[in-house]
Backbone as CSV, one residue per row, in Angstrom:
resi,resn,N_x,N_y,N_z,CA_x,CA_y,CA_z,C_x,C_y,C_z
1,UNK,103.731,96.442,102.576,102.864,95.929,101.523,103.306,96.491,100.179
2,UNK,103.719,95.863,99.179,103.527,95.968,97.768,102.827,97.453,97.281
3,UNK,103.401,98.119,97.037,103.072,99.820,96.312,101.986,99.234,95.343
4,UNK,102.458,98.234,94.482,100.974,98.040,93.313,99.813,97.557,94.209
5,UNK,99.684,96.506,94.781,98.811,96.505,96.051,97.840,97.992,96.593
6,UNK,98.919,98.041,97.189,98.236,99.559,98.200,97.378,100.593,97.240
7,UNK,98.146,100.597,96.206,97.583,101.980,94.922,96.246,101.481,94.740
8,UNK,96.252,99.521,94.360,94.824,99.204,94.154,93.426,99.502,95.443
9,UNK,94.043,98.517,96.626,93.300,99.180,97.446,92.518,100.392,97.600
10,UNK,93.561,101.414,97.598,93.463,103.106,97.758,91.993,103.061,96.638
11,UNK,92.542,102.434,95.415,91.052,102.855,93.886,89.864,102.113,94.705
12,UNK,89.851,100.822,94.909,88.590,100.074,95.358,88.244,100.880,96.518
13,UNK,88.904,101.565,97.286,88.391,101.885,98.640,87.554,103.319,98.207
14,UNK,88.561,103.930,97.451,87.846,105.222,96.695,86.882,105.609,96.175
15,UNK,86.469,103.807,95.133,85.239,103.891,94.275,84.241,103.415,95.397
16,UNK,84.616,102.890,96.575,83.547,102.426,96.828,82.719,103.500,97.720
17,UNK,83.762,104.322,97.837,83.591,106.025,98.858,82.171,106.402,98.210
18,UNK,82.964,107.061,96.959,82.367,107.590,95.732,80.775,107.150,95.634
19,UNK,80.797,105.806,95.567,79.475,104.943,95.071,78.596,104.993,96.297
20,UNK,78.949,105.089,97.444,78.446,105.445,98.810,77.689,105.943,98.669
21,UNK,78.799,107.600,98.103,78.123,108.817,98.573,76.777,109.267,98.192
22,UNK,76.421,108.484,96.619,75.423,108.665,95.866,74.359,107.920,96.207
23,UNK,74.531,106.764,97.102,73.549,105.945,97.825,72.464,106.827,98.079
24,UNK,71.089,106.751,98.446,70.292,107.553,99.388,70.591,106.799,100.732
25,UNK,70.913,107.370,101.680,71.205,106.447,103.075,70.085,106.790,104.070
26,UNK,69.793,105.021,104.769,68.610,104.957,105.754,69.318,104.517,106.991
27,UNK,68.728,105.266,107.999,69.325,105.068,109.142,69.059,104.036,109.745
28,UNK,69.908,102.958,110.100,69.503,102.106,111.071,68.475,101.322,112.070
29,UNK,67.853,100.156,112.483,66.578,99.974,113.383,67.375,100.219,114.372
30,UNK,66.027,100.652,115.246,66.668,101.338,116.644,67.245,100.286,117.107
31,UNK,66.683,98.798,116.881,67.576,97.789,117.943,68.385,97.076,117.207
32,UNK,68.558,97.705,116.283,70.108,97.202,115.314,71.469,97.762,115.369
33,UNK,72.140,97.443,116.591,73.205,97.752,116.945,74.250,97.703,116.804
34,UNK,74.632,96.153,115.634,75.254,96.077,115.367,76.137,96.466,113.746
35,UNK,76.052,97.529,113.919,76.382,98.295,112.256,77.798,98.303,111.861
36,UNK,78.830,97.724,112.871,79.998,97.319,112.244,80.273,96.104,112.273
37,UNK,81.058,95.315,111.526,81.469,93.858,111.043,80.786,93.091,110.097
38,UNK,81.085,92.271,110.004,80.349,91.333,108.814,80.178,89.979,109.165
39,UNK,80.060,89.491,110.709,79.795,88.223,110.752,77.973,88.449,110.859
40,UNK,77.399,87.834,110.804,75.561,87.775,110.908,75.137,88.737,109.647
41,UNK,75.962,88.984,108.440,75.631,89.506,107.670,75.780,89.169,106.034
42,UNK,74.641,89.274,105.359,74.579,88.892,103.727,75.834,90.002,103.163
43,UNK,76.659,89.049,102.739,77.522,90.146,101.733,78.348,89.448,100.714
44,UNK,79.230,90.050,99.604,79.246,89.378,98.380,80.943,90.369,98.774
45,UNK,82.311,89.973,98.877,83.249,90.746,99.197,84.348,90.167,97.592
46,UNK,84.924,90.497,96.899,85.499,91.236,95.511,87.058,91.674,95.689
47,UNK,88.275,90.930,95.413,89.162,92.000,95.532,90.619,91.084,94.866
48,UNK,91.254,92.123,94.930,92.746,91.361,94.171,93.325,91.012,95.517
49,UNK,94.644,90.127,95.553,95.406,89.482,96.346,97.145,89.558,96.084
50,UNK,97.768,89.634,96.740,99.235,89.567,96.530,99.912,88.347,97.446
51,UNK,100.520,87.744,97.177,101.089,86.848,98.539,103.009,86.739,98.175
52,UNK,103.523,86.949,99.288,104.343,87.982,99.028,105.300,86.207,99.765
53,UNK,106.515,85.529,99.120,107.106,84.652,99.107,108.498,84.868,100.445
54,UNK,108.052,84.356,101.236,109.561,85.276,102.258,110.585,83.801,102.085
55,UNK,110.917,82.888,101.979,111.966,82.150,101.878,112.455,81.470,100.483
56,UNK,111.710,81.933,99.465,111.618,81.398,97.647,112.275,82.114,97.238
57,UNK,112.794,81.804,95.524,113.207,82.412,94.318,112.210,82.779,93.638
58,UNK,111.026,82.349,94.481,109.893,82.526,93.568,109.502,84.223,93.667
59,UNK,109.018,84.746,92.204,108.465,86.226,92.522,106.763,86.232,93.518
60,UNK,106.345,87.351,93.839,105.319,87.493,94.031,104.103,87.048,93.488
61,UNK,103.246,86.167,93.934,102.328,85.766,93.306,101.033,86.814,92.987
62,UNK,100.190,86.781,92.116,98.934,87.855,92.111,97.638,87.010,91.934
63,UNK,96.418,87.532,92.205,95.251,86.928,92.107,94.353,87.999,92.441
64,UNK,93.018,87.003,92.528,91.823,88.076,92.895,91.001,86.629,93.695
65,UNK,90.274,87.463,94.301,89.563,85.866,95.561,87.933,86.735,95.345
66,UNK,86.743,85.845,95.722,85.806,86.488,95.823,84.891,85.072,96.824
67,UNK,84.475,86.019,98.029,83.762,85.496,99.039,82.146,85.806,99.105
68,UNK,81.423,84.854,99.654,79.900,85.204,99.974,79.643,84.664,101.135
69,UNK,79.000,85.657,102.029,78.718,85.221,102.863,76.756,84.974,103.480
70,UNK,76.351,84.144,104.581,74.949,83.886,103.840,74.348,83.671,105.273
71,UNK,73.863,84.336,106.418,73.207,83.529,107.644,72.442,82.896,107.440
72,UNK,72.356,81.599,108.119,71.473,80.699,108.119,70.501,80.355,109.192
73,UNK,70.954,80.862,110.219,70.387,81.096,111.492,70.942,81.735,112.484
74,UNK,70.499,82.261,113.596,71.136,82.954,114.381,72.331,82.530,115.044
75,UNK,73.374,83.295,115.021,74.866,82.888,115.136,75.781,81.841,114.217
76,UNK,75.317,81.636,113.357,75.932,80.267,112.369,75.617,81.259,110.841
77,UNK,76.702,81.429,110.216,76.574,82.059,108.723,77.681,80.812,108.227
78,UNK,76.797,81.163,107.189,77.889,79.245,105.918,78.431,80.307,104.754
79,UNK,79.587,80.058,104.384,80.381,81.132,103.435,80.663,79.835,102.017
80,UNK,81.183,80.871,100.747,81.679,80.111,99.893,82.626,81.064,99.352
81,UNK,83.583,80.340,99.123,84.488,81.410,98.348,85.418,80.543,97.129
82,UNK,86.394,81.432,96.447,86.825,80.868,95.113,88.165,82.122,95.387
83,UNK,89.205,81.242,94.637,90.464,82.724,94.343,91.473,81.487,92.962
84,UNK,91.575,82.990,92.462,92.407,82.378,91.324,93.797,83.385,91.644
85,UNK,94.558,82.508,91.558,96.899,83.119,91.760,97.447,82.444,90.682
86,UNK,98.681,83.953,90.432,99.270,83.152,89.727,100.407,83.803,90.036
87,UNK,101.553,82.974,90.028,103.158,82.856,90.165,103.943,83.859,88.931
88,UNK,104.173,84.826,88.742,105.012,85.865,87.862,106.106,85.588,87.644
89,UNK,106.685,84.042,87.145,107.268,83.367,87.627,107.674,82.255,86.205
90,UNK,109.107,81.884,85.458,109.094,80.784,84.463,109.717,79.576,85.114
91,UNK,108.930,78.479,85.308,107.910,78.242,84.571,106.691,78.767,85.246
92,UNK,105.176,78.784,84.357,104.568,79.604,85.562,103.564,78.867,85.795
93,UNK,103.485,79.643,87.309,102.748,78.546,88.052,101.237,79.219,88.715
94,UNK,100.049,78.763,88.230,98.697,78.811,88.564,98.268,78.126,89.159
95,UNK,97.122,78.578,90.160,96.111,77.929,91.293,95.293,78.707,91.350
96,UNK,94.287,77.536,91.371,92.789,78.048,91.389,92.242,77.669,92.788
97,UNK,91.424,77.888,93.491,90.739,77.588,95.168,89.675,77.383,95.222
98,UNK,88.760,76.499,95.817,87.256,76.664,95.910,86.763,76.045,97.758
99,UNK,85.894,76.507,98.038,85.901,76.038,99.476,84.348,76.988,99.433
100,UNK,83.804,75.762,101.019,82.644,76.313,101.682,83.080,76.297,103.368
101,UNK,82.546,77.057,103.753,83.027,77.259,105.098,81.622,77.077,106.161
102,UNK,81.594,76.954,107.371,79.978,77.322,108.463,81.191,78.093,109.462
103,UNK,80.333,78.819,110.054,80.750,79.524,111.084,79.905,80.019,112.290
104,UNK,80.568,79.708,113.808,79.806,79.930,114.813,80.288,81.105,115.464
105,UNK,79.287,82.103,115.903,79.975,83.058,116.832,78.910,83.887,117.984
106,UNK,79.014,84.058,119.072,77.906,84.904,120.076,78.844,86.209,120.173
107,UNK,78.122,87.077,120.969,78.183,88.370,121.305,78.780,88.725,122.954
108,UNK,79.625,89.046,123.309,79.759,88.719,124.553,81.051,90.594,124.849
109,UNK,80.107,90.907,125.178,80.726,92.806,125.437,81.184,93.369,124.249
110,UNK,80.071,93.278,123.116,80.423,93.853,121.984,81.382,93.513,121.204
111,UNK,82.053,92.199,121.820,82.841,91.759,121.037,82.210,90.631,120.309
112,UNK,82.729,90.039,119.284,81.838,88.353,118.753,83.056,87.603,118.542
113,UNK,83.166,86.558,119.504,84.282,85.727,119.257,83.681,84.330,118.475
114,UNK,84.432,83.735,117.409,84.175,82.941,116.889,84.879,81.696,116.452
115,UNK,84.469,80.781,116.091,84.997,79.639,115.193,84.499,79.426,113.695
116,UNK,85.202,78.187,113.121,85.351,78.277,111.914,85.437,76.855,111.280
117,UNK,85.043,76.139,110.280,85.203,74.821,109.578,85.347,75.071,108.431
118,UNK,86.749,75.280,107.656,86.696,75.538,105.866,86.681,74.197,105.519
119,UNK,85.908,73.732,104.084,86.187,72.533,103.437,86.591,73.381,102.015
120,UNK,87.959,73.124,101.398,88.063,73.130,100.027,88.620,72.157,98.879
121,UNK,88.858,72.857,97.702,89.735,72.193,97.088,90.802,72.945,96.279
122,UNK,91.876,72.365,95.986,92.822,73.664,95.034,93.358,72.951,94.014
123,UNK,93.575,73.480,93.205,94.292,72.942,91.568,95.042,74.474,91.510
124,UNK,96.366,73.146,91.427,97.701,73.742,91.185,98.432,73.078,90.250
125,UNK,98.663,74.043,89.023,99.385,73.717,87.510,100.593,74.303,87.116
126,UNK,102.234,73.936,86.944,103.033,73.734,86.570,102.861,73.991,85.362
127,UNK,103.526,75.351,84.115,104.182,74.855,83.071,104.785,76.229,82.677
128,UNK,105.287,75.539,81.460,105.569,74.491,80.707,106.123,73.689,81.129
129,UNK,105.716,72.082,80.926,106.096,70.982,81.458,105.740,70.005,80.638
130,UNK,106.521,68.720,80.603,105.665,68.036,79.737,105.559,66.179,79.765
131,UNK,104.616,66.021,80.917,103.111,66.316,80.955,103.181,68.002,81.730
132,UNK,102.086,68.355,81.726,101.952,69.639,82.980,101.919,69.072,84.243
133,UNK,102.652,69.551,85.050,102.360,69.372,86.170,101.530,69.571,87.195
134,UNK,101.035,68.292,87.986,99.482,69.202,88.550,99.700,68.700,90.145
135,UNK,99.136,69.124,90.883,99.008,69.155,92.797,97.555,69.415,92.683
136,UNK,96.587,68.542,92.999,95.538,68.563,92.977,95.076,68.202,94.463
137,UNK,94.422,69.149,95.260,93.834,68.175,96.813,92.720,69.279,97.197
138,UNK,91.937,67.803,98.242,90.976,68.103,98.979,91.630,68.918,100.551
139,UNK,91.217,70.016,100.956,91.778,70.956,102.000,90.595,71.457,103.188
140,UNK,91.157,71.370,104.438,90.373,71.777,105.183,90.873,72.386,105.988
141,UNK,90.717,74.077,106.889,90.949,74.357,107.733,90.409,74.572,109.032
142,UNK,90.488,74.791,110.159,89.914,74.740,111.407,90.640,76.158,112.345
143,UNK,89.387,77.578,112.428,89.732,78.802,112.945,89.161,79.201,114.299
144,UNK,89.658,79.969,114.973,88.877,80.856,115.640,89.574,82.377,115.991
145,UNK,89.031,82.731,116.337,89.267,84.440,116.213,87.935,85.247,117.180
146,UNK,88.330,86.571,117.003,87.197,87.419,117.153,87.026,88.861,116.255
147,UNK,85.662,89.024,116.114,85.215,90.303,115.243,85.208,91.545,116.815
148,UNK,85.574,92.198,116.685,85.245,94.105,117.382,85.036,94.984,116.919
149,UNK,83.991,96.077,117.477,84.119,97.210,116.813,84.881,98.280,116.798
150,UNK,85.921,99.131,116.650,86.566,100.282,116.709,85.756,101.692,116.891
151,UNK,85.267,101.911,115.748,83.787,102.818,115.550,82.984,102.691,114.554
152,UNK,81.997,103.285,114.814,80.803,102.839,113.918,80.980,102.266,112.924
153,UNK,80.500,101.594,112.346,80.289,101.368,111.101,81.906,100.265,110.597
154,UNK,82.898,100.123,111.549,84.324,100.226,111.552,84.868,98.432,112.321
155,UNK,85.106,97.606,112.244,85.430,96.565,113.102,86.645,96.259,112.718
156,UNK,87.458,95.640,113.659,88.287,94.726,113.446,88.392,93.738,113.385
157,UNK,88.916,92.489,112.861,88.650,91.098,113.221,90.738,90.707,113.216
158,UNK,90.743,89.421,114.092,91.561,88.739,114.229,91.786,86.911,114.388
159,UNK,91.918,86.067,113.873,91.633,84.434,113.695,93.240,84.131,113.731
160,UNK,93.449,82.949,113.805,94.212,82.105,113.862,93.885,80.292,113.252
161,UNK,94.371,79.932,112.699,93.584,78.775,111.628,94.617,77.700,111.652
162,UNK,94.622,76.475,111.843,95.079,75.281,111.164,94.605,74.940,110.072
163,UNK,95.505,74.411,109.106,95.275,74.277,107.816,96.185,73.341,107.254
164,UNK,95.259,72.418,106.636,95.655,71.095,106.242,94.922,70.517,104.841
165,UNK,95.637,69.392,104.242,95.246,68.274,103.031,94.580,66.971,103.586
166,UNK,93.713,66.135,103.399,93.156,65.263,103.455,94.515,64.264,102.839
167,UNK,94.692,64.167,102.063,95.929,63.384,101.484,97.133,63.906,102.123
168,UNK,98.122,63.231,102.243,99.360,63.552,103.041,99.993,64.483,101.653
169,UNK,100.245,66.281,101.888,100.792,67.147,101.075,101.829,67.761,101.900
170,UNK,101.764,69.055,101.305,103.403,70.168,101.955,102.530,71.084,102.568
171,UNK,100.955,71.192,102.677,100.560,72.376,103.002,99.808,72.723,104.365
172,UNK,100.881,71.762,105.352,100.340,71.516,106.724,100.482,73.023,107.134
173,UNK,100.264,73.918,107.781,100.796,74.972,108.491,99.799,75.751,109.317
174,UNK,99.830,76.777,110.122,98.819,77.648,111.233,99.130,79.016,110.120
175,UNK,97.674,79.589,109.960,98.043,81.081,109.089,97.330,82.099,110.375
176,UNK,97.906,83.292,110.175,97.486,84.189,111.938,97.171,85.657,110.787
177,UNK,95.755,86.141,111.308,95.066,86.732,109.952,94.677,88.324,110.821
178,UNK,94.943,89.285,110.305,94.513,90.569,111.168,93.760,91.384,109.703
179,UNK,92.961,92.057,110.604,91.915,92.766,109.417,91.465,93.834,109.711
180,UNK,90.579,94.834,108.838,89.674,95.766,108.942,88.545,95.856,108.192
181,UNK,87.186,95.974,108.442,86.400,96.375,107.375,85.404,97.267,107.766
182,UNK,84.994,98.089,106.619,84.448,99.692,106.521,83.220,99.669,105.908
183,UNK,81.895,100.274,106.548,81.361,99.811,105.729,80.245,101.617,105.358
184,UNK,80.610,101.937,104.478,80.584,102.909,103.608,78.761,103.741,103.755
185,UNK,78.112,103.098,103.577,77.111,102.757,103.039,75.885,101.605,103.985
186,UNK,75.047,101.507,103.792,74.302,100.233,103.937,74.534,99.194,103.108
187,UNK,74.807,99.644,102.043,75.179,98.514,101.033,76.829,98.179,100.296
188,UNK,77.681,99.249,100.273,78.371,98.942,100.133,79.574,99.317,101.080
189,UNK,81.134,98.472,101.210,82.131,98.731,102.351,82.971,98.173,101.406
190,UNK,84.427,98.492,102.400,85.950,97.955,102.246,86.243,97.200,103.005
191,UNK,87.075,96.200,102.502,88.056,95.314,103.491,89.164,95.451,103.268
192,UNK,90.576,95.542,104.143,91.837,95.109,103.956,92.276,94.244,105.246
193,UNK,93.217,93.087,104.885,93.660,92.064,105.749,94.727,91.636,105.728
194,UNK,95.708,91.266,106.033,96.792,90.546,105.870,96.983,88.979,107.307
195,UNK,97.355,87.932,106.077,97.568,86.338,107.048,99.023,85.955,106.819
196,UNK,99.171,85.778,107.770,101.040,85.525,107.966,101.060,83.816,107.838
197,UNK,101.410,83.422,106.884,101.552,82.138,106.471,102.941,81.258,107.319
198,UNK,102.890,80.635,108.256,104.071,80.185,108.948,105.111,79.591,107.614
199,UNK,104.194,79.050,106.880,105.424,78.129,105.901,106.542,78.926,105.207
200,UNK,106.054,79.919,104.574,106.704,80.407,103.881,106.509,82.023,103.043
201,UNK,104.760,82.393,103.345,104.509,83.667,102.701,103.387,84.306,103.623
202,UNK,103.428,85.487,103.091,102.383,86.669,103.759,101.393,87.531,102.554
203,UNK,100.387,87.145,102.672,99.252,87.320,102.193,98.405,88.568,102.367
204,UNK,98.459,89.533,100.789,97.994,90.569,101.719,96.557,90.919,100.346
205,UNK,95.346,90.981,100.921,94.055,91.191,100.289,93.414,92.370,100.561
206,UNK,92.963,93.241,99.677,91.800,94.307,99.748,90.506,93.864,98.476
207,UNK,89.531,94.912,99.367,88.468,94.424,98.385,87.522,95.193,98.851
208,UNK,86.315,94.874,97.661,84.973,95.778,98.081,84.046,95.048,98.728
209,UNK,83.188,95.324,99.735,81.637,94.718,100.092,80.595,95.276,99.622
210,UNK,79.565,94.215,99.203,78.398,94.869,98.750,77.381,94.222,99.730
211,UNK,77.029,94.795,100.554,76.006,94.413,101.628,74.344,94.070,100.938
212,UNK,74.018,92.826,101.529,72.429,93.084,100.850,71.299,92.453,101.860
């Protein structure tokens, strides 16, 4: 992973230590067992992005993504998220993301295996160019995976996703996603993840959770 990456991580993971520690912390309901992961849970997750180009001339792209997540009923949470990238790169090249997601998952030996329905959209801009150049589409992916716990407070998750354009584009491909998230606090945690993009790049995200 990218040294500027990791250094950021290391600060977000740090401040969010820090901001923890000053929390007043309440212990748990006795039949609330599940105190690591983040699927069946309200949270608002924050963080920069790198996606790292393995067959391009292109440099490293940078961004920041920010997710919410929202239960709606038992086992089904509906997400929304947004990420803005940009290409370090002449001519340079920006994309913006927007998408809502539902998600199903049960409990089955402490593990929660799940599925997934993303609907988005992305705007992608070319320049200097002239007109600018634009790649504009409607996107949907289709996941499943599972969340585990490691230790307390501590899970892992792992998915696998098809991912596709409604309009015939270039951005057919399967992304295979491994993770961790920490959760500090009652209210606030860390995430770091990395998704191995078959097409062409590897995607690597940290960030903060604010649990509510």
């Amino acid at each position: 992973m990218n040294k500027k990456l990791l250094s950021l991580g290391l600060a977000f993971i740090t401040g969010a230590g820090v901001f923890a520690q000053s929390e007043p912390s309440q212990p748990p309901a006795a039949d609330d067992k599940d105190t690591a992961g983040l699927l069946g849970k309200d949270y608002l997750a924050i963080g920069p992005i790198q996606q790292d180009f393995r067959h391009s001339t292109s440099k490293d792209g940078w961004g920041a993504g920010i997710d919410l997540n929202l239960p709606t009923a038992d086992n089904w949470d509906i997400g929304f998220n947004y990420g803005f990238e940009r290409v370090a790169d002449s001519p340079r090249i920006t994309e913006n993301t927007a998408g809502t997601s539902v998600t199903g998952y049960f409990k089955a030996a402490g593990v929660k295996p799940f599925a997934d329905v993303d609907l988005g959209y992305l705007w992608h801009r070319t320049k200097p160019s002239d007109p600018t150049e634009r790649y504009d589409r409607a996107t949907y992916a289709v996941g499943t995976g599972f969340e585990a716990p490691i230790i307390d407070a501590t899970a892992f998750v792992g998915r696998v996703a098809y991912n596709n354009e409604f309009r015939r584009g270039t951005r057919r491909e399967f992304t295979y996603t491994a993770g961790l998230d920490q959760h500090f606090s009652d209210h606030v945690g860390g995430l770091v993840n990395v998704s191995f993009h078959e097409n062409n790049s590897t995607v690597y995200n940290v960030g903060l959770l604010f649990l509510f």
